[in-house]
C-alpha positions as CSV (number, residue, x, y, z in Angstrom):
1,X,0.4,-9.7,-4.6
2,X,0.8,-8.8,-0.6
3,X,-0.4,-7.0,1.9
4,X,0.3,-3.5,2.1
5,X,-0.7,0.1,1.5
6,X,2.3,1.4,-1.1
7,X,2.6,5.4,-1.0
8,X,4.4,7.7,-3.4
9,X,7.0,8.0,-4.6
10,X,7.0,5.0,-6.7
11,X,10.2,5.7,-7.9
12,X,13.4,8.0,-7.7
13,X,16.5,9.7,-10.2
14,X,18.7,6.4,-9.3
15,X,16.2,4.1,-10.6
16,X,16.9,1.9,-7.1
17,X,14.9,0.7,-4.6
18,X,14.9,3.5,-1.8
19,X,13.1,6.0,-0.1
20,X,12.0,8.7,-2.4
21,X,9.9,11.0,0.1
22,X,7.0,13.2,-1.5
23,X,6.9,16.9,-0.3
24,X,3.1,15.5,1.2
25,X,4.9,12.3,2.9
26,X,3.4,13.2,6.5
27,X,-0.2,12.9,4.6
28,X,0.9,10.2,2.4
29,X,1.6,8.1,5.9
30,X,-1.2,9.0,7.6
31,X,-4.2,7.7,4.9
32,X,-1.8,4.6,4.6
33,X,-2.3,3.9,8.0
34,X,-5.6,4.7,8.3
35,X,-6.2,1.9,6.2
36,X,-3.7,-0.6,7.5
37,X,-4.2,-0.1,11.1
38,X,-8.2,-1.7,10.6
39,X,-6.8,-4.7,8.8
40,X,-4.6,-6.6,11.6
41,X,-2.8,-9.1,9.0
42,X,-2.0,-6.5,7.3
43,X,-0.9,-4.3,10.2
44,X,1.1,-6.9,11.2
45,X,3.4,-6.4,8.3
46,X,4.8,-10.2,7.4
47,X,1.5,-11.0,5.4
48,X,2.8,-13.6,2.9
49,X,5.7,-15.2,5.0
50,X,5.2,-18.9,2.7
51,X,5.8,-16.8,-0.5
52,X,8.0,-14.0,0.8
53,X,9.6,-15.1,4.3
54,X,11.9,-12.0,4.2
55,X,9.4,-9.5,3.1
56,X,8.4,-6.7,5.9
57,X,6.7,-3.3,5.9
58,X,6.2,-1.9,9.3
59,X,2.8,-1.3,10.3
60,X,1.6,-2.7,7.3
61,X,2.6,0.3,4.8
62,X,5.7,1.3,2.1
63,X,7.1,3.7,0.3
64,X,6.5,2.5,-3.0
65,X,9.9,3.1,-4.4
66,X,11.7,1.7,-1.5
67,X,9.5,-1.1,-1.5
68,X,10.6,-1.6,-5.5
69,X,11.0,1.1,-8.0
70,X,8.4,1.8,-10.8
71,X,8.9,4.7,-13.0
72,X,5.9,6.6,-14.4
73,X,3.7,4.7,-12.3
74,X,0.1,6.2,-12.2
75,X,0.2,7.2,-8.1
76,X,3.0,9.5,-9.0
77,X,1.4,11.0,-12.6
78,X,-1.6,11.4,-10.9
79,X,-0.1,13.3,-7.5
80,X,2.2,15.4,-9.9
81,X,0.0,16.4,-12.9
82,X,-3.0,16.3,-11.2
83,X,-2.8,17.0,-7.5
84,X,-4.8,13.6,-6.8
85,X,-3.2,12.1,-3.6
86,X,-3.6,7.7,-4.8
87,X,-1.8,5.0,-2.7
88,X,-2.4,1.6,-3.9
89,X,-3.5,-1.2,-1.5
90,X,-2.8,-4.7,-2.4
91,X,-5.5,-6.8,-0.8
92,X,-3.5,-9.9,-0.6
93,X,-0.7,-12.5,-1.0
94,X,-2.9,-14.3,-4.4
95,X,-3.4,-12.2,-6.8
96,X,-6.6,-13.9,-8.4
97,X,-8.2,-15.4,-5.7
98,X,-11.4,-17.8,-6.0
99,X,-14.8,-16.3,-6.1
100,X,-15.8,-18.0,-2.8
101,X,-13.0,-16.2,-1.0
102,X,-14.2,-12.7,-1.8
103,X,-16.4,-12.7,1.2
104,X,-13.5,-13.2,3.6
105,X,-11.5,-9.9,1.5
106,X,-14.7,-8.1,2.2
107,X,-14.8,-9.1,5.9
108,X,-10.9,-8.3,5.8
109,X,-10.9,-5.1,4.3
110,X,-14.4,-3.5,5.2
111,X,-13.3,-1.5,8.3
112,X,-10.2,-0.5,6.7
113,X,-12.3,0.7,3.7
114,X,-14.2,2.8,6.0
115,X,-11.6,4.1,8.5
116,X,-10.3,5.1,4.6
117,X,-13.2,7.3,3.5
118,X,-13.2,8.9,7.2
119,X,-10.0,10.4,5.8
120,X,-11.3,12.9,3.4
């Protein structure tokens, strides 16, 4: 897990991890940030710094293939077959967190969720 907002691409033709742009990149950023910018950890960028001290995304968002490369992942089937515009947001460093922290992702994340649906 982290704490980002991962746009497409989520891969490119070299199979490496760089920046494959989308012809809707601009839009791509923009809902990204919409979300991050409500969530200040996350904003931030350096969310898990015990578990990954080097790992950075400004502003709290990535291009998914630059970030790490995952061919035929469902963001990029679904923006290219289907004209459905997906990021994914991880909510957090753990990925199975205890029930009795879910309150404290809800508090986290609630504005961001928000700000998100403003965007459509």
């Amino acid at each position: 897990g982290s704490l980002v907002v991962n746009y497409p691409f989520d891969d490119d033709e070299q199979g490496i991890a760089i920046y494959s742009k989308s012809p809707d990149d601009a839009v791509f950023q923009q809902l990204a940030l919409s979300y991050s910018k409500e969530n200040k950890k996350m904003y931030q960028g350096s969310p898990c710094k015990d578990m990954y001290p080097t790992e950075y995304f400004p502003h709290g968002i990535t291009n998914g293939a630059q970030w790490y490369n995952v061919p035929g992942g469902m963001q990029d089937w679904n923006y290219l077959n289907t004209n459905c515009f997906e990021v994914t947001i991880e909510l957090g460093c753990m990925k199975y967190p205890r029930a009795e922290e879910l309150p404290k992702y809800w508090e986290q994340n609630r504005r961001s969720l928000l700000q998100f649906m403003k965007q459509v």
